[in-house]
C-alpha positions in Angstrom: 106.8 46.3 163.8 107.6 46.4 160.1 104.6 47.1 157.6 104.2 48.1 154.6 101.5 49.8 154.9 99.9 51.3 151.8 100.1 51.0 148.0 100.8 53.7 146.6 101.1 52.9 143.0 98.0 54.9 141.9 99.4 57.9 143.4 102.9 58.0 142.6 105.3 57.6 139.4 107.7 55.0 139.7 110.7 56.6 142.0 114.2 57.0 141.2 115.0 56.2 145.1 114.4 52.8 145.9 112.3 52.0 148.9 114.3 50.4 152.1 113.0 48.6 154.4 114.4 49.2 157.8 116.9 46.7 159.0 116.7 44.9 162.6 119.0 47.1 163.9 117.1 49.9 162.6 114.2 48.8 164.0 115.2 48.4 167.3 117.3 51.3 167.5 113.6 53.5 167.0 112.0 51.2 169.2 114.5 52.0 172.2 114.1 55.7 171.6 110.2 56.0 172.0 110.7 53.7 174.7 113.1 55.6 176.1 111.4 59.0 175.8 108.5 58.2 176.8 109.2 56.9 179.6 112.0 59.9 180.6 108.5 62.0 180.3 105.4 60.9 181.5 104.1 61.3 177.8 101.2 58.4 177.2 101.7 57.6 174.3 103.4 58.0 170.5 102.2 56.6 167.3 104.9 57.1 164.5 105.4 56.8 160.9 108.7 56.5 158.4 108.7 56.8 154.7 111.7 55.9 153.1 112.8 55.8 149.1 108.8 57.2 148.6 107.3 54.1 151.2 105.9 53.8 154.2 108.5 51.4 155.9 107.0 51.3 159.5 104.1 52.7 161.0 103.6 52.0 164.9 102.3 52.9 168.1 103.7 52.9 171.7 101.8 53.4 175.2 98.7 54.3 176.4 96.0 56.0 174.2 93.4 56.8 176.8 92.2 55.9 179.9 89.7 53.6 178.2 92.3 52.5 176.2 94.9 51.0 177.8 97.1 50.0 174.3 97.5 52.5 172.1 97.6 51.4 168.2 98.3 52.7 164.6 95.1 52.8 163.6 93.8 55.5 166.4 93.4 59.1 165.1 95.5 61.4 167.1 94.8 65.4 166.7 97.3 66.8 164.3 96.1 70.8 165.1 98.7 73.2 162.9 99.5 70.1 160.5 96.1 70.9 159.2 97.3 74.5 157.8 99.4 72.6 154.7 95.4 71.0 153.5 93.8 74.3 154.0 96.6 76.1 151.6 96.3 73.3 149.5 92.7 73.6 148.7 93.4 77.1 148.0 95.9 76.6 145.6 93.8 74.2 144.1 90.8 76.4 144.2 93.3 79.1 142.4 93.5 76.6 139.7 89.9 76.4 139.1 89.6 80.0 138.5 87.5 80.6 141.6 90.0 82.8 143.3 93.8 84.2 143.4 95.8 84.1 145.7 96.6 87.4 145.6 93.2 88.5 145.9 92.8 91.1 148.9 91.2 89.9 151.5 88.4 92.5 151.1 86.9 91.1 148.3 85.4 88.1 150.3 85.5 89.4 153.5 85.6 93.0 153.9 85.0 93.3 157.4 88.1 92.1 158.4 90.7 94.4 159.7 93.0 95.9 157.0 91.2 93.8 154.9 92.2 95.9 151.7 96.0 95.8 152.2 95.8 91.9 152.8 95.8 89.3 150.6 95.0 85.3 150.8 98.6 84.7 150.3 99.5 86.5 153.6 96.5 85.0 155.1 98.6 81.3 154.5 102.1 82.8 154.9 101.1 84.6 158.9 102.4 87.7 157.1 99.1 89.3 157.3 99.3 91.3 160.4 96.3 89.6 162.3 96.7 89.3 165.7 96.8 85.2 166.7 93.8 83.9 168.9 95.7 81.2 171.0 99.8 82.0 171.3 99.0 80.0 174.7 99.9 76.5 175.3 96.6 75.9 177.2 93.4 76.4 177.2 92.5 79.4 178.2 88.8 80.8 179.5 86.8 81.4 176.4 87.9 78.3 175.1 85.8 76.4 177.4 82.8 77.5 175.6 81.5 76.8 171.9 82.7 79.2 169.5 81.8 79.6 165.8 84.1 81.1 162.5 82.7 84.2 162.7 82.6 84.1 166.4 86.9 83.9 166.4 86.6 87.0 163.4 84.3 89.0 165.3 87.1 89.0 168.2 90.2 88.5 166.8 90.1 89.8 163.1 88.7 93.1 164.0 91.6 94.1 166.2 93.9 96.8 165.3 96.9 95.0 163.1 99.7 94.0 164.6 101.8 95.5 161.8 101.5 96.6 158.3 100.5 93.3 155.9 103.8 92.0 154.3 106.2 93.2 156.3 106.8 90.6 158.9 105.6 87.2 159.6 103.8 86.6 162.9 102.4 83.2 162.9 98.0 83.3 163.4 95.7 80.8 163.4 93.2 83.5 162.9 94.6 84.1 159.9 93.7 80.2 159.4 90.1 80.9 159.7 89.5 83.8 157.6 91.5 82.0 155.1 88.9 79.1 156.1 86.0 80.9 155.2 87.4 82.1 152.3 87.8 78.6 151.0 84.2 78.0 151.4 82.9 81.3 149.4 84.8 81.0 146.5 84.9 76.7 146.6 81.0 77.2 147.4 80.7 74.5 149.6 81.4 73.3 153.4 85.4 73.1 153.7 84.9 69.8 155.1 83.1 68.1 152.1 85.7 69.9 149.6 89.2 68.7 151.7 86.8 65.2 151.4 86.2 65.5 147.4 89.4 67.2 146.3 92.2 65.6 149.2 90.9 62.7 151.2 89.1 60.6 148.8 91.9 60.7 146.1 94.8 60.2 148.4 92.8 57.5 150.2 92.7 58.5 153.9 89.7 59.0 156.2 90.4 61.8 158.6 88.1 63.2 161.4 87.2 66.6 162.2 89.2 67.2 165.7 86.1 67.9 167.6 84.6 64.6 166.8 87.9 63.0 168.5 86.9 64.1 172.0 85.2 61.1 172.6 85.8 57.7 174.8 86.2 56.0 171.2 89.9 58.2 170.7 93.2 59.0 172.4 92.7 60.8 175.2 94.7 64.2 175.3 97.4 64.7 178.2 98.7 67.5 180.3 101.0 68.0 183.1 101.8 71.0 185.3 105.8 71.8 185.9 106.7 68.2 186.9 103.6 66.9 188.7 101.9 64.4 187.7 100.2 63.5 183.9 96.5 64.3 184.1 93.8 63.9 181.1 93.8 67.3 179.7 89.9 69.1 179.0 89.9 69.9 175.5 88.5 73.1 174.2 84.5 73.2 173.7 83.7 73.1 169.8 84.8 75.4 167.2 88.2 76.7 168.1 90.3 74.4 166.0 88.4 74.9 162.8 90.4 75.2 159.8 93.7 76.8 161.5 94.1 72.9 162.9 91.0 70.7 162.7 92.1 67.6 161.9 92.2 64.6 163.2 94.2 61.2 161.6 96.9 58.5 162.0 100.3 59.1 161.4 100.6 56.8 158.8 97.5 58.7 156.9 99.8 62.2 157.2 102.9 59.8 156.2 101.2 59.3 152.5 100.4 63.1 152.4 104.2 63.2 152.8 104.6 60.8 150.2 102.5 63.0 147.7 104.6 66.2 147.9 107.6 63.9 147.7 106.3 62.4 144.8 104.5 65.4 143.1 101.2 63.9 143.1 97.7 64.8 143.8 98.5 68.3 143.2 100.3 69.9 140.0 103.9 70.3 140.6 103.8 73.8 140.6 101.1 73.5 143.6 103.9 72.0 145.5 106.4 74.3 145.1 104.6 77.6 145.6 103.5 76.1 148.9 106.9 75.6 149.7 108.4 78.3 148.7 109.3 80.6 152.0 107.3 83.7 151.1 109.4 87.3 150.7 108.9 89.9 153.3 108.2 93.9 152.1 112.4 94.5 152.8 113.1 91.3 150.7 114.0 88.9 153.1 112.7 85.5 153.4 110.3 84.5 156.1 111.4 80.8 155.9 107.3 80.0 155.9 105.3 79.0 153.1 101.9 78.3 152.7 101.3 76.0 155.6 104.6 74.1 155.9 108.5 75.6 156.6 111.2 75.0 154.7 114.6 74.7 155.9 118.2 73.6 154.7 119.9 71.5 157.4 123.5 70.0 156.9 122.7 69.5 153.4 119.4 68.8 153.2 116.3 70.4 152.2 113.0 69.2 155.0 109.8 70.8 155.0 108.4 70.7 158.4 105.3 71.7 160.6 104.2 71.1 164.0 101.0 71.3 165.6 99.5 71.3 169.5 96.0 71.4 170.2 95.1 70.8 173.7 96.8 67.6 175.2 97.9 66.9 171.5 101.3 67.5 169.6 102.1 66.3 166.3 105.7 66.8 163.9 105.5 66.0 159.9 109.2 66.4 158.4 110.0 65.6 154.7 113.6 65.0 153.3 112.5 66.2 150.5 115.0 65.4 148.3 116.2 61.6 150.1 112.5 60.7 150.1 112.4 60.3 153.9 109.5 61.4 155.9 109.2 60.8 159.5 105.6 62.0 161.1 105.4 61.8 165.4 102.1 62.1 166.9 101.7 62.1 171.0 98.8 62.4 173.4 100.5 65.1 175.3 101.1 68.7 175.2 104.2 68.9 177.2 107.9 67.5 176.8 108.3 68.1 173.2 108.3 64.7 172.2 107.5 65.1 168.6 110.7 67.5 168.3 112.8 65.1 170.2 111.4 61.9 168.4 111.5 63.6 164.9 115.5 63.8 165.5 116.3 60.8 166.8 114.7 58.7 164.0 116.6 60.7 161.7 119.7 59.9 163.0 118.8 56.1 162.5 117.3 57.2 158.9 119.4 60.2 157.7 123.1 60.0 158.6 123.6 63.6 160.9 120.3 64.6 162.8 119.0 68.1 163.5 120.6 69.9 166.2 119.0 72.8 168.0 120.3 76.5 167.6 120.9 78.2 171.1 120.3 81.6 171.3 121.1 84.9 173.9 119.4 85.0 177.3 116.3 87.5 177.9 114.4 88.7 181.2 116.6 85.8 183.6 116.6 87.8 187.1 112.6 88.0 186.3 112.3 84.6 184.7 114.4 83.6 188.2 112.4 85.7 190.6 108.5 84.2 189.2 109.6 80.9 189.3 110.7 80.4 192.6 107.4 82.3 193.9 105.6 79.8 191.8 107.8 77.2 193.7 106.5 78.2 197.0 103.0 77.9 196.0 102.5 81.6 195.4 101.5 83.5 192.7 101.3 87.5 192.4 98.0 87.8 190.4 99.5 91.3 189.6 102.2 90.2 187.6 99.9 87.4 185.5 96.8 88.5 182.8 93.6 87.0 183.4 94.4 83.9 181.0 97.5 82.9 182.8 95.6 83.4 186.6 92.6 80.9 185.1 95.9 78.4 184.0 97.3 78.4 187.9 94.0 76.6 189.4 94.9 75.7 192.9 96.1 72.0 191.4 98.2 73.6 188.5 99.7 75.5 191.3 100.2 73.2 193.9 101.8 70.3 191.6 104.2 72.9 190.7 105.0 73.7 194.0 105.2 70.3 195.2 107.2 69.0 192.1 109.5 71.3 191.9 110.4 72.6 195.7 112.6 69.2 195.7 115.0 70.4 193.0 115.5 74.0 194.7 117.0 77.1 192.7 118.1 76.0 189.2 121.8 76.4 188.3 121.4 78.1 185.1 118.8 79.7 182.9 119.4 79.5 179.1 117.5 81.4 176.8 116.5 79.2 173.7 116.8 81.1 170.5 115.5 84.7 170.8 112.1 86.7 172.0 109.4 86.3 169.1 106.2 88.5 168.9 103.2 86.4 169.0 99.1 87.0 169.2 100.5 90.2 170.8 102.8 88.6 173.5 107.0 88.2 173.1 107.8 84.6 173.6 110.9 83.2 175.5 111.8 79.9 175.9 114.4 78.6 178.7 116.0 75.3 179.5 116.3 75.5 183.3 119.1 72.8 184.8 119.7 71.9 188.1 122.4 71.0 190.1 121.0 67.2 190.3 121.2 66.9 186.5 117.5 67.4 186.2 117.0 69.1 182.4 113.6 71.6 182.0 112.0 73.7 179.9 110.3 76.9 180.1 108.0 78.0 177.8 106.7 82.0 178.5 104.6 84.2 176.3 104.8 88.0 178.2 103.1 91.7 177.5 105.7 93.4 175.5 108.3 95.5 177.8 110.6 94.9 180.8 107.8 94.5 183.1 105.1 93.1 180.6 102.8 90.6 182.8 103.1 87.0 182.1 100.4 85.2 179.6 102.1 82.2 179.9 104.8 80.2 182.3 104.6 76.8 181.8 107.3 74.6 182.6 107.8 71.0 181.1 110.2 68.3 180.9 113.3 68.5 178.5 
């Protein structure tokens, strides 16, 4: 469906690109890929927006948004989770403007009790160069997160660990970064961070987001998960708390389209705002981490796109900006599996932008293990030695048996290719695989493991590719 679906003209200058509405072709050649994809994956559902020349030139939903509701629609709020971070750092940089606090400001002077607070600063809070350990590196909910949890609650934990490494000198992303940068936010603002994103962000850029907790409700999209390849279930989201400020929002995609359209345009925020969010922030050696303040920033065939993604539990969301074409395409889906943002996000841009993102593939790591725990977890079994406590509470019986029963039919896969190389995160190394078999069938495997050869496994989660 074509729409136009907001004026912009009290936002924006008049825009040297002229807006173009998508053709027929266009149209259906997007319609035929959702289609497509999400019906390749079990994913429910996909609600999608497109700026083009600085407009919104279609804004649409596909599927099923819950089990209440059976059609999903563009005017649902689906949980955007990391996409949050780029409001967060710009209500900090906004603050900074005000006076109220610098950026470069060590962490110590507002919250002292934070690990290695005094050799921290807010900018490495926003940048994940700040050495604090990540809360949730897993893609699932693990134990704690089944019970209410408060700010201070995640600090107490997380933020009084030992760093991970010495502030500045690498970039590991943390969402509990995120919430210390959170609270700082609201001591030197001097209000709630809801009702200044409301005052400062919202209200002039005319969108009405939720807070992600109030989107757990029979009144929302539902959130979806699925085991290996056994069937979609409805996914429990995490009690209250856990999302706030590292990914606590909640909107359509249209409503993170015209956020787009903003930093395109160079509006609601000085110009200078813009760019020091998107500048990739300089490591202690002098290389660039290729992260901002809340969004990436990449040069692909060409092009300039700042990107984020974001995955809360059952939820994952893509927001890419051309920056410099005026193109924005923002994917939202009810499931936290397949990687249909990614995959969506691409093929839109190859009927938008001429030459689409292709993936980098990188060396292979840990195959005769990778190998070796996946067949057992074919068979039904599972060696509690070689999984922490979080990745034994993942393998309930049902997790377990659907992957047994979904994948036993495929048998041993042909290959195992790493994807791109082992990254530190929240303390674990993260691999990623695609598994093929010799039917054709296409996986993914997704691991977060205790550093060394025989680190146990925090995370093995398989998925559709």
């Amino acid at each position: 469906m074509l729409r136009h679906a907001f004026a912009l003209v009290a936002l924006t200058l008049p825009l040297p690109v002229v807006a173009q509405a998508l053709t027929p072709a266009e149209q259906t050649a997007i319609d035929q890929a959702v289609t497509r994809t999400l019906k390749e994956t079990g994913v429910p559902s996909a609600q999608v927006a497109v700026v083009r020349g600085g407009q919104i030139v279609l804004d649409k939903a596909w599927g099923k948004a819950s089990e209440r509701i059976p059609v999903a629609t563009e005017k649902l709020p689906y949980q955007i989770a990391s996409n949050s971070k780029q409001f967060l750092a710009a209500l900090l940089l906004l603050l900074e403007d005000d006076g109220k606090l610098r950026l470069d400001d060590p962490v110590s002077k507002w919250l002292p009790a934070v690990s290695g607070a005094d050799r921290m600063t807010v900018r490495q809070l926003l940048s994940h160069t700040s050495g604090l350990q990540d809360f949730w590196p897993q893609d699932y909910l693990f134990s704690d997160m089944t019970r209410p949890t408060l700010p201070q609650g995640i600090i107490d934990r997380w933020a009084s660990k030992p760093l991970d490494y010495q502030p500045g000198t690498r970039m590991q992303y943390s969402n509990t970064g995120y919430v210390v940068a959170g609270l700082i936010a609201e001591k030197a603002g001097g209000k709630p961070l809801w009702q200044q994103f409301d005052a400062r962000l919202f209200k002039p850029l005319g969108i009405k987001p939720y807070k992600l907790d109030e989107t757990n409700g029979a009144a929302f999209p539902q959130g979806y998960h699925r085991a290996a390849l056994g069937p979609v279930r409805v996914a429990t989201p995490p009690a209250r708390g856990w999302l706030w400020a590292a990914g606590e929002l909640s909107m359509t995609a249209a409503e993170l389209a015209r956020w787009d359209v903003a930093r395109m345009n160079r509006s609601l925020l000085p110009r200078e705002d813009w760019e020091e969010m998107e500048t990739p922030v300089r490591l202690a050696d002098g290389t660039a981490s290729g992260y901002g303040l809340g969004v990436s920033k990449h040069q692909v065939k060409g092009r300039t796109v700042i990107d984020h993604g974001g995955e809360s539990v059952g939820f994952l969301s893509q927001s890419s900006t051309w920056i410099d074409d005026k193109v924005a395409v923002v994917v939202l889906t009810n499931a936290d599996f397949a990687g249909v943002p990614d995959t969506l996000t691409d093929q839109i841009a190859d009927v938008v932008l001429p030459k689409a993102v292709q993936a980098d593939i990188g060396e292979a790591a840990r195959d005769e293990d990778i190998r070796a725990t996946l067949a057992e977890l074919t068979a039904s079994k599972l060696d509690p030695a070689r999984f922490t406590a979080n990745a034994r509470f993942y393998f309930t019986p049902q997790t377990l048996a659907d992957y047994a029963q979904s994948l036993s039919p495929l048998g041993v896969p042909q290959e195992v290719k790493a994807l791109g190389k082992p990254r530190l995160r929240g303390g674990f190394v993260n691999r990623n695989f695609a598994l093929n078999y010799k039917d054709g069938q296409k996986l993914v495997l997704i691991t977060y493991a205790e550093p060394g050869e025989k680190g146990r496994w925090e995370q093995f989660i398989v998925m559709p590719r």
